[in-house]
N, C-alpha and C positions, 0 to 999 in steps of 0.2 A: 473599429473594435467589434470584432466576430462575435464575442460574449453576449454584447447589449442588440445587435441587431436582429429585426426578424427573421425566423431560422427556417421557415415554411411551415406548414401543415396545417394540422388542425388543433386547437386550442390546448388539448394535453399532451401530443406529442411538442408546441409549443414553449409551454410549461415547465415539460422538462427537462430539454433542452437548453434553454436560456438560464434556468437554474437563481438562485435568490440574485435578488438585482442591488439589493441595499450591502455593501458591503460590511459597515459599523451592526446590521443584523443577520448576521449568518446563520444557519439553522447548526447545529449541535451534528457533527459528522456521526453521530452514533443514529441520528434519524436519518440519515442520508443515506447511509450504511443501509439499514433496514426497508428504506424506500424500492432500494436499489434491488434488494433481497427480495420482495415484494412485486417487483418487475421478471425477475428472473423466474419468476416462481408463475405467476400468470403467464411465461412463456409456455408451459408446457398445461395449462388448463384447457379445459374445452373449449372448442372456437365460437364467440358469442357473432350473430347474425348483425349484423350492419342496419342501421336504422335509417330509415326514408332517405336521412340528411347524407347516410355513406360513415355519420360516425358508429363507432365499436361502440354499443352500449348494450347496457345489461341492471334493470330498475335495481336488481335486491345486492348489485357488485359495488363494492367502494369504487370512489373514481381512479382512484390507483392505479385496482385492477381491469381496467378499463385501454387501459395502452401496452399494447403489443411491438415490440421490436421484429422483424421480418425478414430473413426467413426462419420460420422454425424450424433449429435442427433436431432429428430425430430425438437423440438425447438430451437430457437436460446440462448445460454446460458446468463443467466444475471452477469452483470457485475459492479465489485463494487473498487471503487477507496480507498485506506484509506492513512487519511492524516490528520495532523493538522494544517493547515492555509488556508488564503483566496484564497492565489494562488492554494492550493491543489485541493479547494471547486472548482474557477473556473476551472482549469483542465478535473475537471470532468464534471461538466455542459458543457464545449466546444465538448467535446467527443461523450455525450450522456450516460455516465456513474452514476450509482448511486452512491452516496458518502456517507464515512463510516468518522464520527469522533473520532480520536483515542485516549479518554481520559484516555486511560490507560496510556499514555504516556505527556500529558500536559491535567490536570483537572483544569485549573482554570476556574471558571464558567463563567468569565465576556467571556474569548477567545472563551468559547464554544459558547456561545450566539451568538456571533460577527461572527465565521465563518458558523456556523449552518442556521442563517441570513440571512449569501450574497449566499449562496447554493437554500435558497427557495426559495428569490428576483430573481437568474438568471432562477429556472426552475419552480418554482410553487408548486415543490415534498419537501417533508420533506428526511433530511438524518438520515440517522443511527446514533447509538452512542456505540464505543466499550469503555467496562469499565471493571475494574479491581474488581472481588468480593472476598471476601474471608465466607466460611460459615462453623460453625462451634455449635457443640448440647448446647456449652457454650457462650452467647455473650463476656465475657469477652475476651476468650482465643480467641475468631475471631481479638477483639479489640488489644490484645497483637499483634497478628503475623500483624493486618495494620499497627501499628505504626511505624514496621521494615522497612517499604515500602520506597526507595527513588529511585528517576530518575535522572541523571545527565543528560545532551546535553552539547559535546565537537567539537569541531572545533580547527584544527589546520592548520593554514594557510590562505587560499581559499579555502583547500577543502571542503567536503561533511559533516556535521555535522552529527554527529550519536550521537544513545541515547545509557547509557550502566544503571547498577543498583545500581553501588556505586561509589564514590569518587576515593579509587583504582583503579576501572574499568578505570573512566576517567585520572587518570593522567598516565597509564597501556599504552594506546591509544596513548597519546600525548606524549612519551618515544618511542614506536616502530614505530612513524610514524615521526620520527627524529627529535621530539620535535622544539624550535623554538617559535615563534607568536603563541597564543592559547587562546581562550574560554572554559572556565568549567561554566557551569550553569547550578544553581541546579531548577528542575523544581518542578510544585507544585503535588503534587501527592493527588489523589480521591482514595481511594477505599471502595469499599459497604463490608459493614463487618457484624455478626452477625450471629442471625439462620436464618434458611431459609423464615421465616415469615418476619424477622426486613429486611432480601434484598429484597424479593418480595414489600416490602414496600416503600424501595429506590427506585428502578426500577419506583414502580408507581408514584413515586414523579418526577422522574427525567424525566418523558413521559410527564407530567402535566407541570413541567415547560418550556420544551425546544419543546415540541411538534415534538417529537419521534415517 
C-alpha cells in the first residue's frame, strides 16, 4: 500500500504526501483544495534560505508555506477545478481557480447553463466544458458506439457519491461497500459523435450556446 508507506523526505514534504491516514476522518476537500492552493501559491514566493538542518524554514511563515515542489517554473501554473455543480462552480471562484464543467459525466443542458451561470456571475470569466466525443470515417458507426454511452451516480450511505459506466458497475459498488441505504442514478449522458466535421460542428454549437 503506496498510500500508508514512507514516501521519503523530510517531515513536510512527508506530511504531505502521505496525506490523512484515518480514513472514517477525512479532512473536508474544500481545505484540501485551499492547502493545495497555498502550495501553489508558495511556489512562486521568495526563496526562504535553508536552515543548518537543510530544512525550508522561515520563523514568521506558516508551516504550509514552508514546502516547495521543484522545479520552479518561471510562471505560475494555471489551475483548473472540474466539477459538476454550483458548489463545485463556487469552489473554484473562492479559490481563484478556473473551472472546468464535466459534461461528460452529467450533460443535461438546463444543469450546464445553471452551473456555467453562477461560475460567470461570481467571476465575470467563462468556464470550460469537458465533453465526451466520439469520431468516427462512418457517422453512423460513431452514432452506434454513443448510443452504448451510460453514466450511473451511486451513493451508499452518507458517503461520497461516485460515477461508474454501467448499472453492474453501480450495484458492484454498493455490494463491496457493504451494501445497506443506497442511490443508483442513472445520469443523462451527451456525447459529440460523427466525422470529424459533424464534432467540429457540435463544438461550435456548443461554444455559441453556453459561451465557452
Amino acid at each position: 500500500d503506496v498510500y500508508k508507506r514512507q514516501p521519503g523526505g523530510l517531515p513536510l514534504s512527508t506530511r504531505a504526501l502521505q496525506g490523512p491516514g484515518d480514513a472514517a476522518h477525512k479532512r473536508p476537500f474544500e481545505d484540501l483544495l485551499a492547502e493545495l492552493s497555498e502550495h501553489l501559491a508558495a511556489q512562486q514566493a521568495p526563496a526562504i534560505a535553508p536552515a543548518d538542518d537543510g530544512q525550508l524554514c522561515d520563523a514568521d511563515a506558516p508551516a504550509e508555506t514552508q514546502l516547495r515542489a521543484q522545479p520552479r517554473p518561471p510562471e505560475a501554473p494555471q489551475t483548473f477545478l472540474l466539477g459538476a455543480s454550483v458548489a463545485s462552480a463556487e469552489l473554484a471562484a473562492q479559490q481563484g481557480w478556473r473551472f472546468v464543467y464535466a459534461a461528460h459525466i452529467n450533460g443535461a443542458p438546463a444543469e450546464i447553463q445553471k452551473v456555467l451561470g453562477h461560475y460567470r456571475q461570481l467571476t465575470g470569466s467563462p468556464a470550460l466544458l469537458a465533453v465526451s466525443a466520439i469520431v468516427a470515417e462512418d457517422a453512423e458507426d460513431a452514432a452506434r458506439q454513443a448510443q452504448s454511452q451510460q453514466r450511473y451516480r451511486v451513493r451508499v450511505g452518507d458517503g461520497q457519491a461516485v460515477n461508474v459506466g454501467t448499472l453492474r458497475q453501480a450495484e458492484d459498488f454498493v455490494r463491496q461497500s457493504g451494501g445497506g441505504a443506497h442511490h443508483i442514478e442513472q445520469r443523462e449522458v451527451q456525447v459529440l459523435h460523427g466525422t470529424g466535421a459533424d464534432v467540429v460542428r457540435a463544438l461550435d454549437a456548443l461554444h455559441a450556446q453556453f459561451g465557452i
